[in-house]
KOLDRENTI-766998 format. One record per residue: x negated, y negated, z negated of N, C-alpha, C in turn. Coordinates in steps of 0.02 Angstrom, whole numbers, padded with zeros to 5 digits, always signed. Each point is the difference from the previous one (the first is absolute). Layout:
! residues N
XYZXYZXYZ;...
! end
This chain:
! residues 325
+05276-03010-04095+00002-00060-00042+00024-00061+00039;-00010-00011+00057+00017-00061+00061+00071+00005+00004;+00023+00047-00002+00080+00014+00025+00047-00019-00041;-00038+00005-00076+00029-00023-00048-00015-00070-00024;-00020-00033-00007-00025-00062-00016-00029-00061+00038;+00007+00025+00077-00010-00046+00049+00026-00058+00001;+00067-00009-00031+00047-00041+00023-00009-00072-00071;-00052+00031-00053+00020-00027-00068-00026-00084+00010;+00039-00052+00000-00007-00064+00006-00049-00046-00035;+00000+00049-00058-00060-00040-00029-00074-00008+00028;-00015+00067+00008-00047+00021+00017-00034-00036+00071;+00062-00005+00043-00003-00024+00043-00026-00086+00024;+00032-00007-00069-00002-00077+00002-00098-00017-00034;-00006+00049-00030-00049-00021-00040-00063+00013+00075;+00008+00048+00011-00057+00028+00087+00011-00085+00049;+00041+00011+00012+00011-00080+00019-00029-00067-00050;+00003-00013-00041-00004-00046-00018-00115-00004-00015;-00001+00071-00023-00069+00026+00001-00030+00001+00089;+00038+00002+00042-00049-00014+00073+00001-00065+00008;+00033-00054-00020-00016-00065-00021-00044-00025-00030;-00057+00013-00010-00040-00008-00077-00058+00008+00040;-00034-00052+00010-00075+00037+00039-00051+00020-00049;+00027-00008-00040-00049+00039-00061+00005+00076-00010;+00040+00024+00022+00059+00057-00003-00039+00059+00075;-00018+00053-00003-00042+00008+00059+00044+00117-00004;+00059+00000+00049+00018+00074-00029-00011+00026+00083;-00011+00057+00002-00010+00036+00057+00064+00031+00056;+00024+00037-00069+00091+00036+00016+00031-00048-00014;+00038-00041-00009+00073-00040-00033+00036+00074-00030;+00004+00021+00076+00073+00030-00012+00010+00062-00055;-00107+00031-00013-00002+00053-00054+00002-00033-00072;-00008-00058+00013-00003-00047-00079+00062-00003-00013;+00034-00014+00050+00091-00023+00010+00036+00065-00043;-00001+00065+00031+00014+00075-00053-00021-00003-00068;-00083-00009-00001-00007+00020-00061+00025-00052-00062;+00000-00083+00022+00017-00044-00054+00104+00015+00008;+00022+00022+00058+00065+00008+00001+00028+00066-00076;-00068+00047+00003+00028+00075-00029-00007-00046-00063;-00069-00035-00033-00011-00021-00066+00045-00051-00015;+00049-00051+00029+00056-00028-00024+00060+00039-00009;-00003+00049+00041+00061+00056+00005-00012+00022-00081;-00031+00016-00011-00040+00071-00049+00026-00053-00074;-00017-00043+00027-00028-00043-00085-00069-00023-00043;+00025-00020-00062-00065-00004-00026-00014+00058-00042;+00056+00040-00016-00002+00050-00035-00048+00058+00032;+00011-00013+00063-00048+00064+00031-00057-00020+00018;-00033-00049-00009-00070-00018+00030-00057-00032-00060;-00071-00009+00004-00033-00035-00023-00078-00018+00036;-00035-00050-00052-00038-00021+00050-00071+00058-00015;-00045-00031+00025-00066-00004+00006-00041-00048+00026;-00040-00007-00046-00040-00055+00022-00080-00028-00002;-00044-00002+00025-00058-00032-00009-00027-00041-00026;-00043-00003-00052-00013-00071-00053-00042-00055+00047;-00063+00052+00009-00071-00081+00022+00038+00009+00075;-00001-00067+00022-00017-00036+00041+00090+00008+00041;+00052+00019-00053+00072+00024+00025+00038-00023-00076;+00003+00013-00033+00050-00044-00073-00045-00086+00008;-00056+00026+00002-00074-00075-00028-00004-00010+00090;-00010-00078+00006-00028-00005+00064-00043+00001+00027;-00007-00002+00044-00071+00031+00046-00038-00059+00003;+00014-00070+00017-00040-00061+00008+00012-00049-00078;-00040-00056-00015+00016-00026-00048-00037-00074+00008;+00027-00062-00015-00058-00062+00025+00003-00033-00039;-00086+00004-00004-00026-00035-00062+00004-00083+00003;-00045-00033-00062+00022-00053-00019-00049-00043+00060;-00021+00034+00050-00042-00067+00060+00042+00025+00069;+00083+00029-00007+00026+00004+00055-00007+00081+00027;-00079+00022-00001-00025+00049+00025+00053+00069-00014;+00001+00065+00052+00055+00022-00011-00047+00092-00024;-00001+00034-00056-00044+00049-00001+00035+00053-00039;-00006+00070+00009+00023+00051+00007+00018-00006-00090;+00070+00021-00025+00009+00007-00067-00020+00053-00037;-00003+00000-00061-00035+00044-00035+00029+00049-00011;-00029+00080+00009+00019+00046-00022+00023+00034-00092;+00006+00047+00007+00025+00025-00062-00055+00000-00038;-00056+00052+00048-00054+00023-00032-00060-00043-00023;+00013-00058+00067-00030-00065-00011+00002-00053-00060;+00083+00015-00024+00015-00043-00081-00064+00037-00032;-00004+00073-00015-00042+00023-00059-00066-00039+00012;-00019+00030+00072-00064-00014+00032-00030-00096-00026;+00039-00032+00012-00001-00084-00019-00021-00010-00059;+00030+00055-00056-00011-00044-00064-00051-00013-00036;+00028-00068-00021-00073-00019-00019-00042+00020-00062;+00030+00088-00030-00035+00020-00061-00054+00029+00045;+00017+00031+00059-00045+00040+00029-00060-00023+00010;-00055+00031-00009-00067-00014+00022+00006+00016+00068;-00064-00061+00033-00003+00015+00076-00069+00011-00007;-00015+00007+00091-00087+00020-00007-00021-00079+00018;+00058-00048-00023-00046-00075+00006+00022-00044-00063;+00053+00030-00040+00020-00038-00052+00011+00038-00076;-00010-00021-00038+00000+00005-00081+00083+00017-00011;+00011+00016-00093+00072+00041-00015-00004-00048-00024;+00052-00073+00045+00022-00054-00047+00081+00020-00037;+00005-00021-00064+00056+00031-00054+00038-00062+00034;+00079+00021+00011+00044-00044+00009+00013-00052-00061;+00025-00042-00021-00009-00065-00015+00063+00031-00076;-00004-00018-00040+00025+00044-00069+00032+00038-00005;-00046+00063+00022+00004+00075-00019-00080+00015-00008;+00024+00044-00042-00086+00050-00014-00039+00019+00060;-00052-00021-00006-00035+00035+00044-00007+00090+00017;+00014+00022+00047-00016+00074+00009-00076+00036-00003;+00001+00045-00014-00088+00038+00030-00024-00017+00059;-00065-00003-00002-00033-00034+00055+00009+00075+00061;+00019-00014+00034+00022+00047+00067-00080+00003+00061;+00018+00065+00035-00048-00008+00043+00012-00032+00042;-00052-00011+00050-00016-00041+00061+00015+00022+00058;+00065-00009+00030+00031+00032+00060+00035-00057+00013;+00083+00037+00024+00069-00043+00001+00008-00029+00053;-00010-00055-00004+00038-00042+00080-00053+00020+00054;-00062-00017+00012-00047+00006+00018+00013+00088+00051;-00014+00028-00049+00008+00074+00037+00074+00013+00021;+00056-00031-00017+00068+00002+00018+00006-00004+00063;-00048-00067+00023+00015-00035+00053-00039+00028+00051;-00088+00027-00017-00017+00047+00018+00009+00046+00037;+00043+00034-00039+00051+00044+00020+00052+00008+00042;+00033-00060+00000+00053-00022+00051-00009-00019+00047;-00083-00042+00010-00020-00012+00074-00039+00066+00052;+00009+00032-00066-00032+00077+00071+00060+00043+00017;+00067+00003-00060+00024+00048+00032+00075-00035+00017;+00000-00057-00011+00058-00038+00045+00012+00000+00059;-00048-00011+00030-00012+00005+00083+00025+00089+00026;-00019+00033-00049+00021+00082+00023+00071+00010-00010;+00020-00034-00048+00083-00012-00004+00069-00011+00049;-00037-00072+00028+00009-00024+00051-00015-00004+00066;-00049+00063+00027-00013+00021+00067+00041+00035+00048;-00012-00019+00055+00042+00028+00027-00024+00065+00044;-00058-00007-00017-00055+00053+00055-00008+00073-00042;+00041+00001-00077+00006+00084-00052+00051-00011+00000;+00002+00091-00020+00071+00006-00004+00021-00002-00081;+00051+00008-00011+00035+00018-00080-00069+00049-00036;+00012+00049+00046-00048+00062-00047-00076-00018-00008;+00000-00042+00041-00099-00045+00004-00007-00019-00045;+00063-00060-00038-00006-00038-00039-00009+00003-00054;+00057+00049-00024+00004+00031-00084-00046+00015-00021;-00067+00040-00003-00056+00000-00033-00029-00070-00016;+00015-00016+00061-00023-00099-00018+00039-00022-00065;+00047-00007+00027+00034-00020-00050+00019+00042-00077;+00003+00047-00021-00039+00056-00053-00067-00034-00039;-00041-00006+00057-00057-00045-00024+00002-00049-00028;+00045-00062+00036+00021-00051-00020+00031-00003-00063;+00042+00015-00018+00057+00013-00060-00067+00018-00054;-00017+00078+00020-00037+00010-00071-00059-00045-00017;-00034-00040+00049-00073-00051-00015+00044-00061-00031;+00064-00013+00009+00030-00064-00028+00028+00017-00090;+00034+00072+00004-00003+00015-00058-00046+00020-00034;-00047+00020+00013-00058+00015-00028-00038-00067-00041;+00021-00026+00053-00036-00081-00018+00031-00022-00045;+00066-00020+00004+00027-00023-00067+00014+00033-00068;-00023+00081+00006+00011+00024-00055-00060+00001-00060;-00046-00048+00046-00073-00006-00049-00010-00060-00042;+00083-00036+00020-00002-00090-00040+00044+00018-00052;+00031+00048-00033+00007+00021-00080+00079-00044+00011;+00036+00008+00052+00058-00041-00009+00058+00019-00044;+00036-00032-00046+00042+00009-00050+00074-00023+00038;+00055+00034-00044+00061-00011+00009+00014-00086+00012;-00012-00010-00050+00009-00067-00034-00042-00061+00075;-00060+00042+00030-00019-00053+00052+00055+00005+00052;+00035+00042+00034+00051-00008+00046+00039-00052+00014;+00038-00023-00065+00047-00052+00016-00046-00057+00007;-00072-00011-00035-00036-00065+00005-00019+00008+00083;-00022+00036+00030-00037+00018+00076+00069-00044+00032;+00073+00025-00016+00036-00014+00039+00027-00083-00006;-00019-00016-00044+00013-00072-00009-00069-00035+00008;-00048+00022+00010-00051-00012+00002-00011-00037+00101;+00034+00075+00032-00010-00019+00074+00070+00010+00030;+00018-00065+00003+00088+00021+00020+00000+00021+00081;+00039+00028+00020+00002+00064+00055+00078-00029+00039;-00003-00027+00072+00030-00030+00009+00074+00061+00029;+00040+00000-00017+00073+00023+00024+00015-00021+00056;+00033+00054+00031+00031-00011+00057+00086-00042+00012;+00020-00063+00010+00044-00028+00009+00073+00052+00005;+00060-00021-00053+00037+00030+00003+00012+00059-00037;-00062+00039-00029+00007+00056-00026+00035-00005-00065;-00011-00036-00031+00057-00017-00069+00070+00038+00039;+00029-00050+00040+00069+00012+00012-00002+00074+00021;-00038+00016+00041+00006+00083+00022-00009+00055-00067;-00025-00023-00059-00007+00054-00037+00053-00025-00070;+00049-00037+00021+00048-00030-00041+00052+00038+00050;+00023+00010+00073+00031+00031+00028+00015+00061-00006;-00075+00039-00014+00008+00074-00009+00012+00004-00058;-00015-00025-00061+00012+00041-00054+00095-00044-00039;+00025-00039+00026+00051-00023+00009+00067+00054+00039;-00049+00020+00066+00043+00043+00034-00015+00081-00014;-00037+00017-00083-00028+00040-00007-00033+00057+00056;-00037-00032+00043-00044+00024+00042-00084+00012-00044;-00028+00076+00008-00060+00017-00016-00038-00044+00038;-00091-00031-00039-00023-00026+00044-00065+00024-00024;-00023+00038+00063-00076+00023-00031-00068-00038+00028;-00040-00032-00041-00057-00034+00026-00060+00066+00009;-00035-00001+00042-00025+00061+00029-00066-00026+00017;-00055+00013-00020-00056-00058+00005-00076+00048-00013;-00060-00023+00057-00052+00018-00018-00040-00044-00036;+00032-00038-00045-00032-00035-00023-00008+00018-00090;+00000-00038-00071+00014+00019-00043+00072+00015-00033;+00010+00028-00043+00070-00009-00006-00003-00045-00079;-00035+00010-00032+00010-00038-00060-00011-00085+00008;-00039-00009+00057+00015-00072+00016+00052-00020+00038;+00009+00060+00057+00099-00043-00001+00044+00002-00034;+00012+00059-00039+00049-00008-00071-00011-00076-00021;-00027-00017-00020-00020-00045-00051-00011-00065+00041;-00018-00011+00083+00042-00062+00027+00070-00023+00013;+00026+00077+00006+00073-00007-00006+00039+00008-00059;-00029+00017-00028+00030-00019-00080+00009-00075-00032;-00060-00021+00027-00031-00064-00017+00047-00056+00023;+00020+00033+00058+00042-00073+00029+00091+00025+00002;+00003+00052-00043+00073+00021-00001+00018+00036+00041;-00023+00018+00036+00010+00027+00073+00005+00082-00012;-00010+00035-00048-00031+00101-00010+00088+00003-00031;+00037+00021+00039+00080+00034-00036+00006+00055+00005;+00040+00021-00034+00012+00088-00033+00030+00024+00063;-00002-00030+00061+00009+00072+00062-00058-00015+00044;-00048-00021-00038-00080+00008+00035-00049+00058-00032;-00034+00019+00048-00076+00041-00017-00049-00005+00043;-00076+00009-00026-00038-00037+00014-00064+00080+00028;+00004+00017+00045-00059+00053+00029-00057-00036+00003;-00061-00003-00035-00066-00029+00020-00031+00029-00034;-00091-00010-00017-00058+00036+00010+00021-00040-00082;+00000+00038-00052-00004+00004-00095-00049-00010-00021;-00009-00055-00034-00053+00008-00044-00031+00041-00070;-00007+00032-00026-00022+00064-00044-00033-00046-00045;+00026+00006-00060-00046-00042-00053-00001+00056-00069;-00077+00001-00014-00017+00048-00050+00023-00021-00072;+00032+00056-00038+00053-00029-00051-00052-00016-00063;-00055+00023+00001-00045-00026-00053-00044-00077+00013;-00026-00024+00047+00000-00053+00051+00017-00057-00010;+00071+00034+00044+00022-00050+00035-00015-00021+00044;-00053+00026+00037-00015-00031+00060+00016+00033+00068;+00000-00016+00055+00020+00047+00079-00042+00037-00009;+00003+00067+00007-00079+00032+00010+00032+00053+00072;+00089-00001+00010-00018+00030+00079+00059-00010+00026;+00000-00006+00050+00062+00007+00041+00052+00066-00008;+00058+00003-00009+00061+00069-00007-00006+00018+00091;-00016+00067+00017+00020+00021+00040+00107+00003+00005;+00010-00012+00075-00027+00013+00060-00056-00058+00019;-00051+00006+00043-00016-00067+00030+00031-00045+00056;+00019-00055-00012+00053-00010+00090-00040-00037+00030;-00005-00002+00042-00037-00051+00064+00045-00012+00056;-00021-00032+00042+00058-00034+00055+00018+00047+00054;-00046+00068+00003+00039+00049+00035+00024+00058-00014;+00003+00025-00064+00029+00053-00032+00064-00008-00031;+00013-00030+00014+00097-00026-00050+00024+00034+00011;+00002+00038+00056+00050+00068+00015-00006+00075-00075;-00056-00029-00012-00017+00069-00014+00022+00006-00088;+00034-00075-00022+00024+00012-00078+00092+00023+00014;+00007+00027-00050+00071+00040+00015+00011-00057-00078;+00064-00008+00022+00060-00054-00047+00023+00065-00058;+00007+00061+00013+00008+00050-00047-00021+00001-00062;-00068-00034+00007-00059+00024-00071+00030-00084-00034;+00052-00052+00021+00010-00033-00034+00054-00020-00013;+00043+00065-00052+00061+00030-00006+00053-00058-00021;-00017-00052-00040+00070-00045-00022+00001-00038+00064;-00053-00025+00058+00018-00056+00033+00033+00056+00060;-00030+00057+00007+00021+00070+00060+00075-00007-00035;+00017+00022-00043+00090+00007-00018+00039-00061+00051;-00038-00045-00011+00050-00093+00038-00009+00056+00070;-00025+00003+00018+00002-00007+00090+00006+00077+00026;-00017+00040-00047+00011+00065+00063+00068+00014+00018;+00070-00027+00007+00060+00014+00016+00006-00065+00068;-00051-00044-00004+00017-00057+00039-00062+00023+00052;+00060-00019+00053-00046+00019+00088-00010-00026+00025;+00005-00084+00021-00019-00059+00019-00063-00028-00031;-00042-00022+00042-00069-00033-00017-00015-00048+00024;-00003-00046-00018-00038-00076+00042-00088+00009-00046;-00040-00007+00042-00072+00021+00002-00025-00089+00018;-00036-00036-00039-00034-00052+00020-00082-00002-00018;-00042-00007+00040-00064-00004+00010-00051-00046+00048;-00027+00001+00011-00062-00059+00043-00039+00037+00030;-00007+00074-00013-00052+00032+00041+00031+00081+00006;-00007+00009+00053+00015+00068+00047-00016+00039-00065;-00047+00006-00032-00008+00065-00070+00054-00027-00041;+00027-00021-00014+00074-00025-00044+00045+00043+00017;+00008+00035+00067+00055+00006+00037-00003+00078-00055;-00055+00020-00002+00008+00080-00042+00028-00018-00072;+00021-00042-00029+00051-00005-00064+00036+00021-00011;+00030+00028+00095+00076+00022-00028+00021+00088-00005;-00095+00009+00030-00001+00075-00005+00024+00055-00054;-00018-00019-00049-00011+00052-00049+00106-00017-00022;+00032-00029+00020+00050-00030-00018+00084+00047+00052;+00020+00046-00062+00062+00024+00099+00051-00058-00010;+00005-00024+00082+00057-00049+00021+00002+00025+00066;+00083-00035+00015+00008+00021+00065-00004-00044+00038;-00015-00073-00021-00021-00058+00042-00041-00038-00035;-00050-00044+00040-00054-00027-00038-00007-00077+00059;+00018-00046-00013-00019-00058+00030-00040-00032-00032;-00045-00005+00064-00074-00014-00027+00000-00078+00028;-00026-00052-00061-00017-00048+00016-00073-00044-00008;-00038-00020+00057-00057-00004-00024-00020-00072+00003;-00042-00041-00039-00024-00067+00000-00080+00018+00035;+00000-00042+00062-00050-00016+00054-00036-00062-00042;-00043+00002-00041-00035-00067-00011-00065-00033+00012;-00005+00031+00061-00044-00024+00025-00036+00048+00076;-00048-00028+00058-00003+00019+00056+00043+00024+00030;+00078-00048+00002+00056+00025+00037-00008+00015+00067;-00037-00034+00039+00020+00014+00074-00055+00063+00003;-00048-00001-00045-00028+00072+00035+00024+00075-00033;+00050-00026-00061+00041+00054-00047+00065+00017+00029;+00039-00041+00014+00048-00014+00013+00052+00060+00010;-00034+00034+00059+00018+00066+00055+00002+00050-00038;-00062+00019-00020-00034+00037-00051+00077+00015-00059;+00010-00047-00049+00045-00011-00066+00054+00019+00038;+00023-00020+00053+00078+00010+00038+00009+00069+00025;-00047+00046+00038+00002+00048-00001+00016+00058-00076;-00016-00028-00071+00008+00027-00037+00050-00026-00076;+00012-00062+00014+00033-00025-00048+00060-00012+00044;+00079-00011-00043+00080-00011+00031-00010-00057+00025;-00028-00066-00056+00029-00037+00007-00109-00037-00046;-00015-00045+00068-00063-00036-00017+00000-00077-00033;-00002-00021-00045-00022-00083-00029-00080-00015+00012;+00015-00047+00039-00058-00023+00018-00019-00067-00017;-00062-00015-00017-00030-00083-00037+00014+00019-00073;-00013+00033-00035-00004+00009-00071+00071-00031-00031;+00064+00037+00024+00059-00022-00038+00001-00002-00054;+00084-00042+00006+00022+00024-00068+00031+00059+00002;+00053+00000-00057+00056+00077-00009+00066-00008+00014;+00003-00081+00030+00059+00003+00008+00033+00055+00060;-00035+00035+00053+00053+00038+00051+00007+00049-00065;-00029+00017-00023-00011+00070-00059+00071-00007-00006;+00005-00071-00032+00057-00017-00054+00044+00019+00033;+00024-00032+00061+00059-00005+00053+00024+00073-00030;-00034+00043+00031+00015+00099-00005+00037-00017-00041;-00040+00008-00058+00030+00014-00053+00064-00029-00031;-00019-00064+00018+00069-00031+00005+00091+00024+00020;-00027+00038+00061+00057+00035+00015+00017+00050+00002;-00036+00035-00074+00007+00056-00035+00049-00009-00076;+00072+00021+00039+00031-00005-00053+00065+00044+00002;
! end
């Protein structure tokens, strides 16, 4: 692959202009230099993305109205927030003219958070391994769905949750998902989070186009109901992504199984398995560092092409792609 595409100027220019950037943190140049040389060579015809929703499309930091700077809200966290839900400290106040819903049980944020302060820390250790974790996290997933499948949630609450707790975006991503589906590039959002609440943030703001699809944890709503009563297997969590095959999701599998180029973007080392279940013959992996850089730093570079560090934007994203034509 070097012998052939070593020489390609673009590519070149862009490795250069990216070791300029102290935001910009790559290990090889010269293996980033091949692989972004083969994916301008190739086109847009032969490549597509992948990508990570929480804390990689949405940003990782967000600052509130006293300056203060605090972690943005998750996917699962929109459901978790709303305010139909009963907590174990607050009442089912009815949003402001609409009908009131059935009085719901007493869970929701409370045990969400619960939840997230015991097995967050197992997430993020560095002292287990992958295989330590997953039962943790197994745990995690099903006590969070479990939890929300006891507040009787309806179709119809989704879009209110999402306007309800706006979910801050990551800078730039408009233009990057106006790029791909412009340069008819596939773009798959790949997420352990919900999927019916990112549909429906990116719908919301224009942003969901017909060469997107959306992999996340489904909500199941009983057709007599109407209400969630379970989650659609598979279950995803932040370290099994490898393990869903793109096969079992035949109209968005048709876009990409002829295309062998992959740009992979994520925030955490379990992201990096997205591109498993997926055959390509190159995969540049790009990862957003947003936070404990100097003690991450090494860590992300050893395994990602090409590292953003301080909670970017998309503009290097863009650059790529940019000179995919």
């Amino acid at each position: 692959m070097a012998t052939i595409y070593e020489d390609d100027s673009r590519a070149r220019q862009l490795i250069a202009d990216m070791l300029q950037d102290p935001t910009v943190r790559i290990r090889s140049p010269k293996e980033v230099e091949v692989k972004l040389a083969k994916i301008v060579a190739d086109g847009p015809d032969n490549m597509h993305f992948i990508c990570d929703f929480d804390m990689t499309i949405s940003r990782h930091w967000v600052t509130e109205s006293n300056g203060q700077k605090v972690r943005n809200m998750s996917s699962h966290g929109v459901l978790a927030n709303y305010c139909r839900l009963n907590t174990e400290v607050g009442t089912n106040a009815p949003i402001p003219n609409t009908t009131p819903t059935p009085k719901r049980d007493r869970i929701s944020e409370p045990e969400t958070q619960r939840l997230y302060d015991k097995y967050y820390p197992i997430e993020i250790s560095h002292q287990m391994t992958y295989e330590e974790k997953i039962p943790h996290m197994v745990a995690w997933w099903d006590g969070a769905h479990a939890a929300l499948i006891t507040q009787r949630i309806t179709h119809e609450d989704i879009a209110e949750m999402v306007r309800e707790t706006p979910l801050e975006l990551r800078e730039l991503l408009s233009e990057l998902l106006v790029l791909c589906r412009d340069k008819n590039v596939p773009f798959l959002v790949f997420s352990a989070g919900i999927r019916d609440i990112i549909e429906e943030i990116l719908s919301s703001r224009s942003l969901f186009h017909p060469n997107m699809h959306v992999v996340a944890n489904k909500m199941g709503f009983n057709p007599t109901t109407g209400f969630c009563d379970h989650f659609e297997d598979p279950l995803i969590h932040v370290f099994n992504k490898s393990e869903f095959q793109l096969e079992s999701t035949p109209r968005y599998y048709s876009m990409i199984e002829h295309r062998r180029n992959v740009i992979l973007v994520g925030d955490s080392k379990g992201d990096l398995q997205m591109s498993k279940g997926v055959r390509h013959d190159l995969c540049l992996n790009i990862g957003f560092l947003n936070h404990d850089v100097e003690a991450l730093v090494e860590q992300y570079k050893e395994v990602f092409d090409v590292v953003l560090v301080g909670d970017q934007t998309f503009s290097w994203v863009n650059r790529v792609l940019e000179e995919v034509r």
